[in-house]
PAZAPA-4460 file (N, C-alpha, C; in steps of 0.05 Angstrom, whole numbers, plus 32768, in hexadecimal, padded with zeros to 4 digits):
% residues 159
    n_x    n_y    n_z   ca_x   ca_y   ca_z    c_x    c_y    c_z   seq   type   mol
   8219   780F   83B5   8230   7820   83BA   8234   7834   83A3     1      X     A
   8234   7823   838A   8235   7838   8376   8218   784A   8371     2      X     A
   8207   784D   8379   81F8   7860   8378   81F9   7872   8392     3      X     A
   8206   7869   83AA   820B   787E   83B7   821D   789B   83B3     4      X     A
   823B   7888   83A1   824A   7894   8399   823E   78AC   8384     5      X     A
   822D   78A3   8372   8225   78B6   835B   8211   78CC   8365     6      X     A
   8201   78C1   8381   81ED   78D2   8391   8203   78E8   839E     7      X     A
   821C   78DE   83A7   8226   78FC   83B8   8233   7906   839F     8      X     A
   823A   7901   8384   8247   7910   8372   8236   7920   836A     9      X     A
   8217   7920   8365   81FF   7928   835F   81FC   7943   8374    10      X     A
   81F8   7939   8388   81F4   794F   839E   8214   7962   83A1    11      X     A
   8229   795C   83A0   823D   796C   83A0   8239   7978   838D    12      X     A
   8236   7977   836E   822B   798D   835B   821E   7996   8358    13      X     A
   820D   7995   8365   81F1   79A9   836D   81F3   79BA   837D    14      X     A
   81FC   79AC   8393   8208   79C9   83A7   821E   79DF   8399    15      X     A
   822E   79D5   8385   8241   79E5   8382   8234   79F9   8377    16      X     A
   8220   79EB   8369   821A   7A01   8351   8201   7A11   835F    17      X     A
   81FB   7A12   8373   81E5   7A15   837C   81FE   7A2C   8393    18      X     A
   820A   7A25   8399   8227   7A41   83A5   8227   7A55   8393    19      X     A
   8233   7A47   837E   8234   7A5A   8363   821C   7A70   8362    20      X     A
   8208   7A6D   835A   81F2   7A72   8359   81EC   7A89   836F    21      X     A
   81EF   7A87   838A   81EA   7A91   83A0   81FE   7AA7   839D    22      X     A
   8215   7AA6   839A   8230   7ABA   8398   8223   7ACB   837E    23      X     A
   821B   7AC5   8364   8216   7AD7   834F   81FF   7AEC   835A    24      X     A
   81EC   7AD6   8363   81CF   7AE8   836E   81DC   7B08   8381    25      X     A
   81EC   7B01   8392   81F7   7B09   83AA   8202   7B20   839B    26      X     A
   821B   7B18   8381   822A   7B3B   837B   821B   7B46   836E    27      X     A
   81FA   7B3C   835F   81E9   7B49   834F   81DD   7B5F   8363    28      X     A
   81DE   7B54   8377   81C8   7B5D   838E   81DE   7B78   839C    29      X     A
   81F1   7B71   839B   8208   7B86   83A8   8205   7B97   838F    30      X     A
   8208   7B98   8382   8204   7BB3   8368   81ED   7BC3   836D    31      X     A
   81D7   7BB1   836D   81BC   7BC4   8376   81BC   7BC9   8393    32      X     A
   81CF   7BBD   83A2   81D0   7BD4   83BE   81E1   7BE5   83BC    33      X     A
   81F6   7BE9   83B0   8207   7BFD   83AE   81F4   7C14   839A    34      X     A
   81E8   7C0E   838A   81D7   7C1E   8375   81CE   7C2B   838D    35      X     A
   81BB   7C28   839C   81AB   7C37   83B1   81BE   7C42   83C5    36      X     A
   81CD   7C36   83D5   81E2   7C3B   83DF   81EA   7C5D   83D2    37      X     A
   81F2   7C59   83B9   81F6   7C75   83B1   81E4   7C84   83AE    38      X     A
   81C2   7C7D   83A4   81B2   7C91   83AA   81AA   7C9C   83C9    39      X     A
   81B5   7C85   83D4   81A8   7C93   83EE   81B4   7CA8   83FD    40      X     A
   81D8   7CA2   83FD   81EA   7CAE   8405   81ED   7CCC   83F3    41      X     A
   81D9   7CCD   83D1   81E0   7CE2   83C8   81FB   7CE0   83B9    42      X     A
   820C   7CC6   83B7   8224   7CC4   83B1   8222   7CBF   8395    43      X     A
   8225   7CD4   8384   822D   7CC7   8363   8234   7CB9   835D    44      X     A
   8254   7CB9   8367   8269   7CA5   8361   8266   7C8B   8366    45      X     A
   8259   7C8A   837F   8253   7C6D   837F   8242   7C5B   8371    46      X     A
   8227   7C70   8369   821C   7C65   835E   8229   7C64   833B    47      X     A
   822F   7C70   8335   8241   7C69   8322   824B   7C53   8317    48      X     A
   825C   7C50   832C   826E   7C32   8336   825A   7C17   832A    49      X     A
   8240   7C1F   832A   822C   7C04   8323   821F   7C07   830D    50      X     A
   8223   7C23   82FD   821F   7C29   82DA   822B   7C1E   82C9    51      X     A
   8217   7C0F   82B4   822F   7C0F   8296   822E   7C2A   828E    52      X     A
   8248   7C33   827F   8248   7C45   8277   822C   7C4C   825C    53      X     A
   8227   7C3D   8257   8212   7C37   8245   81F8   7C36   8244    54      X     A
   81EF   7C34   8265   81D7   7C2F   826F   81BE   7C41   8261    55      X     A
   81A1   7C2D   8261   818C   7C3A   8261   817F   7C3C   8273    56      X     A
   816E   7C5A   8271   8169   7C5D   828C   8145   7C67   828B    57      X     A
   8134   7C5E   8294   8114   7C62   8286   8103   7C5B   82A8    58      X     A
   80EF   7C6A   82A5   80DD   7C6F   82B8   80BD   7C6F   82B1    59      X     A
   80AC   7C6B   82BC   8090   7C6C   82B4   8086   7C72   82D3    60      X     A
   806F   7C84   82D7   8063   7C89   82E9   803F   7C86   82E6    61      X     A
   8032   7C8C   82F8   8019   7C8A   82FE   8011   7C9F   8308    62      X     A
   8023   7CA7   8319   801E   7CC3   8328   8011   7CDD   831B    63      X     A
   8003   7CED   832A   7FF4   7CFD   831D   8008   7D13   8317    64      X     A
   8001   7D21   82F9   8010   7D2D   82EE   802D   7D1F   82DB    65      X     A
   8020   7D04   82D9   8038   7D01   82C4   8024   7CFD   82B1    66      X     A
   8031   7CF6   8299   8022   7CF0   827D   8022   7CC6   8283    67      X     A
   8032   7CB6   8292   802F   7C9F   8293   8042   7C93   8278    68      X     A
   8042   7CA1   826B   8063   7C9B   825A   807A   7C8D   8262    69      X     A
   808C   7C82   8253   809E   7C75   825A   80B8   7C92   8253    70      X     A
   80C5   7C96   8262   80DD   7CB0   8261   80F3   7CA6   8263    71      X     A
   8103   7CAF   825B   8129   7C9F   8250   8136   7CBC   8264    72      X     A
   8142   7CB4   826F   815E   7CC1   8281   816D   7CBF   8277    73      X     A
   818B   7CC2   8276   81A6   7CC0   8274   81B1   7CB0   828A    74      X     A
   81C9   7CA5   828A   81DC   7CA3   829F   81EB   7CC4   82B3    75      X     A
   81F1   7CD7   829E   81F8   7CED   82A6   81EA   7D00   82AD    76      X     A
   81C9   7D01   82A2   81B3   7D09   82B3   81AE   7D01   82CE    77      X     A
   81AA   7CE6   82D9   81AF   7CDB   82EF   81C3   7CDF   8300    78      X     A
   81DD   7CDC   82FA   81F6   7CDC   8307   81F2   7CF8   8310    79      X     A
   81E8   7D0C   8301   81EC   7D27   8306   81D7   7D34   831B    80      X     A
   81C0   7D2D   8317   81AD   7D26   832C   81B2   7D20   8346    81      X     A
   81C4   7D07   834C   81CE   7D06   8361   81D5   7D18   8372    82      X     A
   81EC   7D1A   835A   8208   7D2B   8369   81FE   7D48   8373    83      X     A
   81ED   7D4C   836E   81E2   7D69   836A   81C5   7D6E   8380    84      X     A
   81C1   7D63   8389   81B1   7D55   83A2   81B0   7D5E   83AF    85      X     A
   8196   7D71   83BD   8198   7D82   83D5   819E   7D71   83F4    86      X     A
   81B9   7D75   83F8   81C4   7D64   8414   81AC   7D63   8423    87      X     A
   8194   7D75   8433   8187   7D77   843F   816E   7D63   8438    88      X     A
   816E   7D54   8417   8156   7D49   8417   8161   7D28   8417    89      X     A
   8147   7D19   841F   8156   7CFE   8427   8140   7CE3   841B    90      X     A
   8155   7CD6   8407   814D   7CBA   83FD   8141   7CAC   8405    91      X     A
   812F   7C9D   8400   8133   7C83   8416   8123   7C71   83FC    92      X     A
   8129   7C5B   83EC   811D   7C48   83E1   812A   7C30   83EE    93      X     A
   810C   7C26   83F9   810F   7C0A   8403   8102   7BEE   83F1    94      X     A
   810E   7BEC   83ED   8119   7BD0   83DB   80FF   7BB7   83F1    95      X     A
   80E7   7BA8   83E4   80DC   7B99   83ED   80DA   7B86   83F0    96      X     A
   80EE   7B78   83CB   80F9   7B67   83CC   810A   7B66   83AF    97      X     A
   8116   7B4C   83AB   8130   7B4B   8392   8127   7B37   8387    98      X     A
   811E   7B35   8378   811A   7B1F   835F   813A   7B17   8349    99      X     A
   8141   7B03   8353   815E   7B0F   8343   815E   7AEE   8330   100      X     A
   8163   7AF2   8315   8165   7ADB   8305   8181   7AE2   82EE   101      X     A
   8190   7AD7   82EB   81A8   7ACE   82DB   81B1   7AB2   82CA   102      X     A
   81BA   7ABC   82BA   81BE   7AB2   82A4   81D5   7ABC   82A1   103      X     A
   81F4   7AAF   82A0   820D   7AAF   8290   820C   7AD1   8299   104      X     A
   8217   7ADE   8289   821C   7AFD   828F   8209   7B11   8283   105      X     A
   81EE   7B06   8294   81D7   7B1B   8296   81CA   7B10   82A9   106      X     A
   81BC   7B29   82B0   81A9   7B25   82C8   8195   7B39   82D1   107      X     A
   817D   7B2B   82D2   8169   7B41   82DB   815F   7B4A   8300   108      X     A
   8157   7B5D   82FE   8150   7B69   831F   813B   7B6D   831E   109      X     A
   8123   7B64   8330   810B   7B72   8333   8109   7B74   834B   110      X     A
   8109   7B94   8359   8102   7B99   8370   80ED   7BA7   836A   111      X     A
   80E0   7BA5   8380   80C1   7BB5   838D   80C7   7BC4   839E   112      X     A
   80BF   7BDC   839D   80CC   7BF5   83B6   80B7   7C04   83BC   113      X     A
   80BA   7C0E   83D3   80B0   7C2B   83D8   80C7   7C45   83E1   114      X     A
   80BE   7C54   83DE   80D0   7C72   83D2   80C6   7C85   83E5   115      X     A
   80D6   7C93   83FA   80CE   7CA1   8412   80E9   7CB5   840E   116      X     A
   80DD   7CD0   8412   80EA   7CEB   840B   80E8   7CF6   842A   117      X     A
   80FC   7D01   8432   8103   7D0C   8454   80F1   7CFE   845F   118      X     A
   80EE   7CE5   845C   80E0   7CD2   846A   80C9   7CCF   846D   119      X     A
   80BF   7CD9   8450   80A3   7CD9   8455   8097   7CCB   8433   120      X     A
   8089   7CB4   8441   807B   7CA4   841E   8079   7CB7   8409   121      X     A
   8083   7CAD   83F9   808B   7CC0   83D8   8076   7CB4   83CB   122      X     A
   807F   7C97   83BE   806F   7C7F   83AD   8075   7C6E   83B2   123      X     A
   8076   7C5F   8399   8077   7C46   839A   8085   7C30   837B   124      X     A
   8082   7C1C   837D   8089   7C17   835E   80A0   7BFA   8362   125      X     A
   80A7   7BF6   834D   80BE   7BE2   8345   80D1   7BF4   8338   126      X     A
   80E5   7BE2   8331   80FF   7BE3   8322   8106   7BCC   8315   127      X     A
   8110   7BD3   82FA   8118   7BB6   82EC   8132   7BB9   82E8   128      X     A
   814A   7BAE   82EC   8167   7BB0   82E7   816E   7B99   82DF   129      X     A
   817A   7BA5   82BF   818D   7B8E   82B4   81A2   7B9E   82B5   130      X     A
   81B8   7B7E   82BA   81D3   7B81   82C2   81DF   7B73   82AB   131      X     A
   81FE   7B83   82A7   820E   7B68   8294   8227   7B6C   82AA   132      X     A
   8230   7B56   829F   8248   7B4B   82B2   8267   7B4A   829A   133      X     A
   8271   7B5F   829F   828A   7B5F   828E   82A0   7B60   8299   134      X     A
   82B5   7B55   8294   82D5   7B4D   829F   82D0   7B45   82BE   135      X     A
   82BD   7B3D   82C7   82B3   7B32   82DD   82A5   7B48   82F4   136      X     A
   829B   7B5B   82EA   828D   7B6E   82F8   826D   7B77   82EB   137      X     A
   825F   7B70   82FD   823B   7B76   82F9   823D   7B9A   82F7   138      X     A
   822E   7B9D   82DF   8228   7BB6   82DC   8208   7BBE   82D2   139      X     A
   81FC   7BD1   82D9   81EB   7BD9   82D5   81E4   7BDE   82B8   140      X     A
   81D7   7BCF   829F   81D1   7BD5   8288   81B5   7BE8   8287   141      X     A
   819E   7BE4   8292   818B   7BE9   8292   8180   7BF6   82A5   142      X     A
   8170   7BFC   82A3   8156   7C09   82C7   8147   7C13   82B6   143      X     A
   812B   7C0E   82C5   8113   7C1C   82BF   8108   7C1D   82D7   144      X     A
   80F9   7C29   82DB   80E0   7C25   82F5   80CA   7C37   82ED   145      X     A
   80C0   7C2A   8303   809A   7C2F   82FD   809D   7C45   8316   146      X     A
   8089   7C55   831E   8081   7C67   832C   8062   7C6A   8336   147      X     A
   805A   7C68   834A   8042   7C6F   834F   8039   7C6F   8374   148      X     A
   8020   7C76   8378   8012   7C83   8387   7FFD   7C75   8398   149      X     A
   7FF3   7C64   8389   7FD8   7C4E   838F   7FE9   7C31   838E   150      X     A
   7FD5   7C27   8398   7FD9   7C06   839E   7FF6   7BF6   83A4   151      X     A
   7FFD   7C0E   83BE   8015   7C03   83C3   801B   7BF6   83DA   152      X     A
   7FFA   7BF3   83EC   8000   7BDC   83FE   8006   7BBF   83EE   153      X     A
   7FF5   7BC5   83D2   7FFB   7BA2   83CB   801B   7B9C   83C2   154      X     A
   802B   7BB2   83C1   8040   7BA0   83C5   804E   7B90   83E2   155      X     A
   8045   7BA2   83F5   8050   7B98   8406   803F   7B78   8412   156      X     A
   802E   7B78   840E   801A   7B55   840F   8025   7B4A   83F8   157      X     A
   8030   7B50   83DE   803E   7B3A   83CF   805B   7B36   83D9   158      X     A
   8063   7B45   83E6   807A   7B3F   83F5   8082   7B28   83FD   159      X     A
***
């Protein structure tokens, strides 16, 4: 009897924390949809809404005609980018999948995407997003992503 008792106390805190867990993953994951959300819609503001004001912002490509360098953005380079967005041209990064791991009030993102412009294959690449979580809201500390051209069926088979 008494090890039944300690078996459902066992399993009730596992589940809880295993809720817990599921709910953090979940508003990490709502930040990086609202992030796209605003790129896609072209909406600054929204994407905004998922910036630290502090954020770094870095890119590396493969694509021909870059140097393959690692390049630093702004937050207000980006934001401005947005906003400034020919209405006629159209987003589309589809997200392949979310790698999402946390720890207390940080957390990392790894999505794998492909990148299609008026609907037509752009590239390809990841994204790395660290988040901090302050007065109880996930914010965007970090982004980088990779960029490129080649070997981007193999993301979709590591899928």
């Amino acid at each position: 009897m008494q090890k039944s008792i300690v078996f459902i106390i066992v399993l009730v805190f596992s589940i809880t924390l295993n809720a817990q867990d599921n709910s953090a993953q979940n508003d990490v994951k709502l930040v990086i949809d609202t992030f796209f959300e605003g790129l896609h819609k072209g909406d600054s503001t929204l994407m905004a809404s998922t910036l630290h004001k502090d954020i770094k912002i870095q890119t590396t490509s493969s694509m021909r005609g870059s140097n393959g360098l690692l390049q630093t953005d702004s937050r207000t380079k980006l934001l401005t980018a947005i906003a400034n967005k020919n209405p006629e041209h159209v987003y589309l990064e589809k997200l392949l999948s979310y790698d999402i791991k946390i720890d207390g009030n940080i957390a990392s993102v790894w999505t794998p995407y492909e990148f299609y412009f008026n609907s037509n294959f752009s590239h390809c690449g990841a994204n790395s997003f660290q988040l901090f979580k302050d007065n109880s809201k996930w914010k965007i500390i970090y982004l980088v992503d990779m960029r490129r051209r080649n070997n981007c069926q193999a993301l979709k088979e590591k899928k």
